[in-house]
C-alpha positions in Angstrom: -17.8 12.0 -7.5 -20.4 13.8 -7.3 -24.2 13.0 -7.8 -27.8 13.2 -6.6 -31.2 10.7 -6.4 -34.0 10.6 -4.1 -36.9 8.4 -3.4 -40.5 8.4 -2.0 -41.9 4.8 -0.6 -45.3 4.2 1.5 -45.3 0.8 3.5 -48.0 0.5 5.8 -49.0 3.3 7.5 -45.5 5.4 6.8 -44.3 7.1 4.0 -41.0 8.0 3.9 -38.9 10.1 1.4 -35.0 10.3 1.3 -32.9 12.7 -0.5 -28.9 11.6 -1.3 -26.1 13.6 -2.7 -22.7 13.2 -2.8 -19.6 15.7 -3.5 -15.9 14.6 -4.4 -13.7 13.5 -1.1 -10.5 11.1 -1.1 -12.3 9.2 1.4 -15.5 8.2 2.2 -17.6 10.1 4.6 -21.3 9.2 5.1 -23.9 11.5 6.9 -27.1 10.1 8.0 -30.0 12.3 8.9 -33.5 10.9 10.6 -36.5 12.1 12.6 -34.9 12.0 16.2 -37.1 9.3 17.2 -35.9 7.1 14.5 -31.9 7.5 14.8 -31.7 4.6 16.0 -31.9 3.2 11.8 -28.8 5.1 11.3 -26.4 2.0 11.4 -28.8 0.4 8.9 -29.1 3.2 6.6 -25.1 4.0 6.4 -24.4 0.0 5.7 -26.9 0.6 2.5 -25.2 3.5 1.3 -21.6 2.2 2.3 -22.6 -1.1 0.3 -23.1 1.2 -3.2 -20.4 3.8 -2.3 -16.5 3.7 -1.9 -15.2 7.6 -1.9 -16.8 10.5 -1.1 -18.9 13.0 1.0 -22.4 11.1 0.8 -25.2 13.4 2.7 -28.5 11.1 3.4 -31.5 13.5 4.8 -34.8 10.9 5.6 -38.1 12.3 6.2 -40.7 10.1 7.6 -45.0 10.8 8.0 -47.7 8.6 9.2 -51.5 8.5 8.7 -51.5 6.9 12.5 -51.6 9.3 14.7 -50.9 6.7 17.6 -47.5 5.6 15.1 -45.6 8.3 16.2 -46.5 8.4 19.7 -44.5 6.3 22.4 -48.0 5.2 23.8 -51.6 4.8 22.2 -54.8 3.2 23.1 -56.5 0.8 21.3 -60.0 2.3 20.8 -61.4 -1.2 19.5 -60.0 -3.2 22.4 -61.3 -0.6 24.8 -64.5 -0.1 23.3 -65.3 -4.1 23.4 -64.3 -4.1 26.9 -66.6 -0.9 28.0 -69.8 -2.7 26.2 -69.1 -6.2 27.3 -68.3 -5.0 30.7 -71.7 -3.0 30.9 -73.6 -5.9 30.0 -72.1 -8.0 32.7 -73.5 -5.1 35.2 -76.4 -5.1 33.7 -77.3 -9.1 33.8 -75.8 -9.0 37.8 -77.5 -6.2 38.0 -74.4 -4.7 39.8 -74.7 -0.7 39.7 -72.0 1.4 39.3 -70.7 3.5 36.6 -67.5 2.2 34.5 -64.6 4.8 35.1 -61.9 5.7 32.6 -59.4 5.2 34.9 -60.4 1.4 35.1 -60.7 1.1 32.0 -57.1 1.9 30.8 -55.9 -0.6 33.5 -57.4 -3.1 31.2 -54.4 -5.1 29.6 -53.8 -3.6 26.0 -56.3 -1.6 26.3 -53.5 1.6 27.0 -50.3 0.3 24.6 -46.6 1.6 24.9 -44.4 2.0 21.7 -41.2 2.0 22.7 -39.1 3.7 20.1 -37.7 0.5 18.3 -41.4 -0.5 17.6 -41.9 2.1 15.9 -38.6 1.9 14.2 -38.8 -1.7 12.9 -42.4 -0.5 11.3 -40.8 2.7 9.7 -37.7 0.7 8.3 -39.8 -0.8 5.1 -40.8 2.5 3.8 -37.5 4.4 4.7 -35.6 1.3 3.0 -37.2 1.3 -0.3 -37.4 5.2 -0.4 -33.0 4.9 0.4 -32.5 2.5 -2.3 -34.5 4.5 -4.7 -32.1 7.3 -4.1 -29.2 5.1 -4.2 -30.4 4.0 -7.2 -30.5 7.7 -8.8 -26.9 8.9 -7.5 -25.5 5.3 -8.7 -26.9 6.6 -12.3 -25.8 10.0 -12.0 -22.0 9.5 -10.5 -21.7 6.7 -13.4 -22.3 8.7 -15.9 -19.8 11.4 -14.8 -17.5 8.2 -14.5 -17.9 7.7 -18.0 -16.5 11.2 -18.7 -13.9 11.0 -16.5 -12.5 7.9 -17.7 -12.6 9.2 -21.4 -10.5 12.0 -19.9 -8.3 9.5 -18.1 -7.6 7.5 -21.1 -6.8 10.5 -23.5 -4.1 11.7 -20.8 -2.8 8.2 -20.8 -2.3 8.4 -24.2 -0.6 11.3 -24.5 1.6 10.0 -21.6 2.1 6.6 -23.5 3.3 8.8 -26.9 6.0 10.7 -24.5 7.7 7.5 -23.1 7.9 6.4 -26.7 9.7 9.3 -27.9 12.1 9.3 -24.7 12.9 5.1 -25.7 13.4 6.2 -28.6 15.8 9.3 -27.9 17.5 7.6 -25.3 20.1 5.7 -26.7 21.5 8.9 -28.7 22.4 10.2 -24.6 25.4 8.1 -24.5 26.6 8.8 -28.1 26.5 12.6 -27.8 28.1 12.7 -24.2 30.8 10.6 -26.0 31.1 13.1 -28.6 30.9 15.9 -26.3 34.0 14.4 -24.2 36.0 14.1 -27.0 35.2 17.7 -27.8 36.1 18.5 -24.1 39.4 17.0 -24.5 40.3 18.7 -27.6 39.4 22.1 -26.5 41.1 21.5 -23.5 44.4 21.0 -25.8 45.0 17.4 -24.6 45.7 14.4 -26.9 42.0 13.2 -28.4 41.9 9.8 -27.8 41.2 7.1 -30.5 36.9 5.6 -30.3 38.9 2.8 -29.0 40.9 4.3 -26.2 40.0 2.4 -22.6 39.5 5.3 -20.2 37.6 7.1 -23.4 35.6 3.7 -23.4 34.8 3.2 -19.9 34.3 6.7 -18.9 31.6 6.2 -21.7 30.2 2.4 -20.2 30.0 4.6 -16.7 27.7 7.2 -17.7 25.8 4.7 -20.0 25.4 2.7 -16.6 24.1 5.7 -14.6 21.8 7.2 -17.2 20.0 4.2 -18.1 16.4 4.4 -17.9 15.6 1.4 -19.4 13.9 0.0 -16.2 12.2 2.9 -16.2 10.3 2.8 -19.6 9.4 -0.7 -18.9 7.6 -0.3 -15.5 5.8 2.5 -16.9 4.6 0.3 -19.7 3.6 -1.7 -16.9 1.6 0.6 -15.1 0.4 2.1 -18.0 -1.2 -1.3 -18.6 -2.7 -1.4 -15.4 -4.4 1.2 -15.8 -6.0 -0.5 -19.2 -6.8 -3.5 -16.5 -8.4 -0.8 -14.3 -10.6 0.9 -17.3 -11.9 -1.9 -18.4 -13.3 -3.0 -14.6 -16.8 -2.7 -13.1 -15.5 -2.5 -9.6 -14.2 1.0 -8.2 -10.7 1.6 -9.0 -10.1 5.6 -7.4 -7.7 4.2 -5.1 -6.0 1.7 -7.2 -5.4 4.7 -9.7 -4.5 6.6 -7.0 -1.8 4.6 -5.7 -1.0 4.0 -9.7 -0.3 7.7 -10.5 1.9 7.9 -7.3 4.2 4.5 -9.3 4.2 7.0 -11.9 5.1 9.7 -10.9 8.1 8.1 -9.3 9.4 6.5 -12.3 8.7 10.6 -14.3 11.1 11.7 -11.6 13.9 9.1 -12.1 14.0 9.4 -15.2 14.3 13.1 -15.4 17.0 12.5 -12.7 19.1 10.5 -14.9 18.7 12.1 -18.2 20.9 14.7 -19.3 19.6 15.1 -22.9 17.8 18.2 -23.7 14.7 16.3 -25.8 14.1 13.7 -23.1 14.3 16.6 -20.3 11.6 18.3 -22.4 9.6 15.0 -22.2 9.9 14.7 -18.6 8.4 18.3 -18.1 5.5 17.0 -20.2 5.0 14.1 -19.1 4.8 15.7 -15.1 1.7 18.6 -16.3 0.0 15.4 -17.9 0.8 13.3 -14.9 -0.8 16.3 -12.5 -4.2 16.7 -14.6 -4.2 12.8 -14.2 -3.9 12.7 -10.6 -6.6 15.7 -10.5 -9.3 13.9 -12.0 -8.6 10.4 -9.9 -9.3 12.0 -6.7 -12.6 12.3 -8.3 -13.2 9.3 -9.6 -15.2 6.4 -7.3 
């Protein structure tokens, strides 16, 4: 399905904005992309979007900017720390009267006084801001890709429908298959200058029970009420049913073909071709659908 959202969140001294879009895929395929120095949230950021997203090509791009210039840095120095020590470390040469002058190179040997940020410092302070600015996307492309899912499964249901009206006309044509091959024997036989044998005559009668016996389809029509129910289970569902629909259409499809493997009447033939265009459109839409 396809969709878009993005989000803007400040938390501390980052601000963060994520943009998310997504285009129709069988599968799901996730694409994370962060500052370099903050790839190591990519595991984090793909479980969020995996959490709200089942199919699909899902494109994540994260921007990230701080008002702390020392933020982005793998190493800054604490001015206030530094400072304290200069003054309190000229007063002490002052009241031992010690001379000397206080060099920056002794200074910055000063524990804490010269800090290093290693790079999942800085990520566990950046993760706030780039969380709620993700979500808020996520948010936006869950709105967007449900209301397309609300179109597509109007769509879906209409070309159930029209599926559901077919089989009813081929249960209802079927039984006359085995009364006009029986009548189309007999007709056989007589053009053929042979004795016609009486309604009751046994190899009339079982030839007759054989090909009733092979062109049943009664199984048939029932497990495709059966899936066609399914699928009213799956519309009515909050969870995402793609695949299940997928799998669904492929029951479907199967039974279309067995049918129109076993049917030699005309009108039900007809059906079959039908029923398989309806059946394709069907399919075509699922793979969109999450």
């Amino acid at each position: 399905m396809t969709g878009y959202g993005r989000g803007q969140a400040t938390q501390g001294a980052f601000k963060a904005s994520c943009e998310i879009s997504s285009v129709n895929r069988k599968q799901s395929e996730i694409a994370v992309y962060l500052p370099r120095e903050l790839e190591s949230l990519e595991t984090q950021a793909r479980s969020e979007v995996s959490r709200c997203t089942a199919r699909g090509r899902i494109t994540v791009k994260i921007l990230v900017h701080t008002e702390d210039s020392g933020a982005s840095a793998k190493s800054h120095i604490n001015f206030r720390l530094a400072k304290t020590y200069a003054k309190g470390l000229k007063e002490l040469a002052h009241e031992l009267k010690i001379s000397g002058e206080l060099s920056l190179d002794t200074l910055v040997r000063i524990p804490g006084v010269l800090q290093v940020q290693d790079a999942s410092e800085m990520a566990e302070r950046a993760w706030p801001a780039i969380n709620d600015s993700l979500r808020q996307a996520l948010e936006g492309l869950i709105k967007m890709r449900t209301k397309e899912g609300q179109h597509l499964a109007k769509d879906l249901k209409q070309r159930v429908s029209t599926m559901r009206k077919a089989v009813t006309r081929v249960r209802k044509a079927a039984p006359e298959m085995v009364i006009k091959y029986r009548e189309a024997l007999r007709k056989r036989i007589f053009e053929a200058g042979l004795n016609l044998p009486s309604a009751t005559d046994e190899r009339l009668l079982k030839e007759v029970v054989y090909f009733a016996d092979r062109s049943d389809i009664s199984e048939e029509l029932t497990r495709l009420d059966s899936h066609f129910k399914q699928f009213d289970e799956c519309a009515r569902s909050e969870e995402p049913v793609g695949r299940t629909l997928d799998f669904l259409a492929q029951e479907i499809n199967r039974e279309i073909n067995t049918i129109g493997s076993k049917a030699s009447e005309s009108s039900i033939a007809k059906e079959v071709v039908g029923l398989k265009a309806e059946l394709e459109k069907f399919r075509e839409q699922v793979q969109n659908l999450e």
